[in-house]
C-alpha positions as CSV (number, residue, x, y, z in Angstrom):
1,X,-62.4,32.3,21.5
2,X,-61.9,29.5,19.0
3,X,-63.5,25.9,20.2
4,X,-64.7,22.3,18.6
5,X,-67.8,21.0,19.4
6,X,-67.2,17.0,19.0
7,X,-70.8,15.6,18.1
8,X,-71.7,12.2,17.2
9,X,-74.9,10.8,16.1
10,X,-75.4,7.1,14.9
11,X,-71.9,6.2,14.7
12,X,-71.4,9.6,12.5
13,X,-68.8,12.2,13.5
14,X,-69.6,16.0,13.5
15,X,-67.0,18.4,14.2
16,X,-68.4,22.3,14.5
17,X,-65.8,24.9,14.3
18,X,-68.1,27.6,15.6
19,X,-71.7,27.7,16.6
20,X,-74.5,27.9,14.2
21,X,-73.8,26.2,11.7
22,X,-76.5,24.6,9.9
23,X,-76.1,20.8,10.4
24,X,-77.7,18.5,7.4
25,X,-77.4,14.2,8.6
26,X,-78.2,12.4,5.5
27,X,-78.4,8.7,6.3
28,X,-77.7,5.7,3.8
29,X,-80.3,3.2,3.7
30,X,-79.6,0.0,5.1
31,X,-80.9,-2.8,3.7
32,X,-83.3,-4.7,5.0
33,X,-82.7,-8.4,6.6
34,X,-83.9,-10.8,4.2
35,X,-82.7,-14.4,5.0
36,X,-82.8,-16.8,2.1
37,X,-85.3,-19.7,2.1
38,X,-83.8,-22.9,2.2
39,X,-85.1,-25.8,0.7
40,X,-84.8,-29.2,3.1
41,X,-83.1,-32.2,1.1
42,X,-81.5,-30.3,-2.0
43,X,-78.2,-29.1,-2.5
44,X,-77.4,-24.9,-3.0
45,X,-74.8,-23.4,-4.3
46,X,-74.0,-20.2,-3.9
47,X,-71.6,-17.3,-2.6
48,X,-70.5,-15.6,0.4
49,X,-69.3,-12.2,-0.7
50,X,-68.7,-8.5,0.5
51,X,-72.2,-7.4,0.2
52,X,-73.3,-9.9,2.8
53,X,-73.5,-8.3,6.1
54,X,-70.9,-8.2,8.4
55,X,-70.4,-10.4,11.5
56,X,-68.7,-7.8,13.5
57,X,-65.7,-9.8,14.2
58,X,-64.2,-9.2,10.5
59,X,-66.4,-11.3,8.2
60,X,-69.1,-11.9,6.4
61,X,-72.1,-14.1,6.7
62,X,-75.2,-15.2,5.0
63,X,-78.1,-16.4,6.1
64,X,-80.8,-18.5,4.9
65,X,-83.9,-19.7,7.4
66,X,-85.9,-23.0,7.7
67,X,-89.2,-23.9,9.4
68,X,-87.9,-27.4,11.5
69,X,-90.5,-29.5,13.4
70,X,-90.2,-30.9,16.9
71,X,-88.2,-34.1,17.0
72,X,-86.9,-33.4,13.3
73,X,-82.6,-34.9,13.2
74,X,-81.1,-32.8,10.7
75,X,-77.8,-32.9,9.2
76,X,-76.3,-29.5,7.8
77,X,-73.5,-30.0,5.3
78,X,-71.7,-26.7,4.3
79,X,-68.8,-27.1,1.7
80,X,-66.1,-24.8,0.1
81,X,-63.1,-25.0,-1.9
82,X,-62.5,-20.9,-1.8
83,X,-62.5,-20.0,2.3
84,X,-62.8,-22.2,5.6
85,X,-66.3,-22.5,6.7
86,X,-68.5,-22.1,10.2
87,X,-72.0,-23.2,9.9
88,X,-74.2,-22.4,12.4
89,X,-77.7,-23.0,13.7
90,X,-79.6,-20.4,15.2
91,X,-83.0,-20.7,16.7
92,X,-85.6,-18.3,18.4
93,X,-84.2,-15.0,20.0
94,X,-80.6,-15.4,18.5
95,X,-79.9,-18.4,20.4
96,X,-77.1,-20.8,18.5
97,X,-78.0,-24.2,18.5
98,X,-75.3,-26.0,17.6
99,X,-72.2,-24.6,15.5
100,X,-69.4,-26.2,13.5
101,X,-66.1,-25.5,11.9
102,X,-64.4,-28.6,10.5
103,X,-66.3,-31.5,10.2
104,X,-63.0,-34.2,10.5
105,X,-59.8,-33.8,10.8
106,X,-57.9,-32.7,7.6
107,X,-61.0,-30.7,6.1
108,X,-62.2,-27.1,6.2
109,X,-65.7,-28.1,5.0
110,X,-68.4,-27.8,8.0
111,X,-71.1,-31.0,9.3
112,X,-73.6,-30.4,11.8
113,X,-75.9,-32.7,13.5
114,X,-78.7,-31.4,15.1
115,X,-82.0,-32.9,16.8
116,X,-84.9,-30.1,17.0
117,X,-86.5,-29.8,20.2
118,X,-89.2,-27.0,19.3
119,X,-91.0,-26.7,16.2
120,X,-90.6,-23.1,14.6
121,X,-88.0,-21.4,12.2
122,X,-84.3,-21.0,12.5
123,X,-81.4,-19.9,11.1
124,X,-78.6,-21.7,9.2
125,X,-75.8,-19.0,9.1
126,X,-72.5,-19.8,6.7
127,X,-69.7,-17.7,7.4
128,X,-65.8,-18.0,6.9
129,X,-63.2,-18.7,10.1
130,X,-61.2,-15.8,10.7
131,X,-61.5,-12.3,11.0
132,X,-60.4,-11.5,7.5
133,X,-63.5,-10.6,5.4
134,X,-62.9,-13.6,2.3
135,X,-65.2,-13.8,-0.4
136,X,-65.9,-17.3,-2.3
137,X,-68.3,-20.3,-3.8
138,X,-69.7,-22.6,-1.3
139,X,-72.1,-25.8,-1.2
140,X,-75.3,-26.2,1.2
141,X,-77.5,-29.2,2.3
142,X,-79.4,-29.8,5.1
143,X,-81.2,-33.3,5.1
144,X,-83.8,-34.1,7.7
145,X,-82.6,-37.7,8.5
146,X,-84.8,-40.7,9.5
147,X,-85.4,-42.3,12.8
148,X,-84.6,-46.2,12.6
């Protein structure tokens, strides 16, 4: 009698022909989540490429995390000549704050405003619009803005 055995283990596939058959699973190591500091007030540049992890919907992101008081207004001002950019801000648990893809009409380039409600540290995610994974230089400011 000849029969498959369909097994799969952490999205890997194992197909058996016939029964014992020694099975060996080596597993890549994924690399740890490290987001990247962002300093409040002064301009990044950097680049959103391949190796940056995926969003699940086609792309790539990168992320870089901030410690935000209560009652801080903050402007986030993401910027790219190479790919059309989301910003996003995400707070505690994975919950988005606020997101934005064009900041006016006629641009690709991405303006948030944002008033923080709880003190603590969150997210500020740049990724690309679209599904299609696109790789490129980008600019990155968030400025806490004054109360008049």
């Amino acid at each position: 009698m000849n029969f498959v055995i369909r097994i799969v283990i952490a999205s890997t596939v194992i197909l058996i022909n016939q029964i014992n058959v020694p099975i060996s699973l080596a597993t890549t190591p994924r690399q740890a989540y490290n987001p990247i500091a962002l300093p409040i007030g002064r301009e990044i540049k950097d680049n959103l490429t391949k190796s940056d992890f995926p969003t699940g919907s086609g792309g790539f992101a990168r992320d870089y995390i901030i410690n935000l008081r209560a009652g801080d207004q903050i402007v986030i001002d993401l910027k790219s000549d190479s790919f059309d950019t989301i910003v996003t801000l995400i707070g505690a648990k994975g919950v988005i704050i606020g997101e934005n893809d064009d900041a006016a009409e006629g641009t690709t380039n991405s303006m948030l405003f944002e008033r923080i409600t709880k003190a603590g540290n969150y997210i500020v995610r740049v990724r690309n619009f679209g599904s299609e994974p696109v790789e490129g230089a980008f600019t990155l400011k968030l400025t806490r803005l004054r109360p008049e």
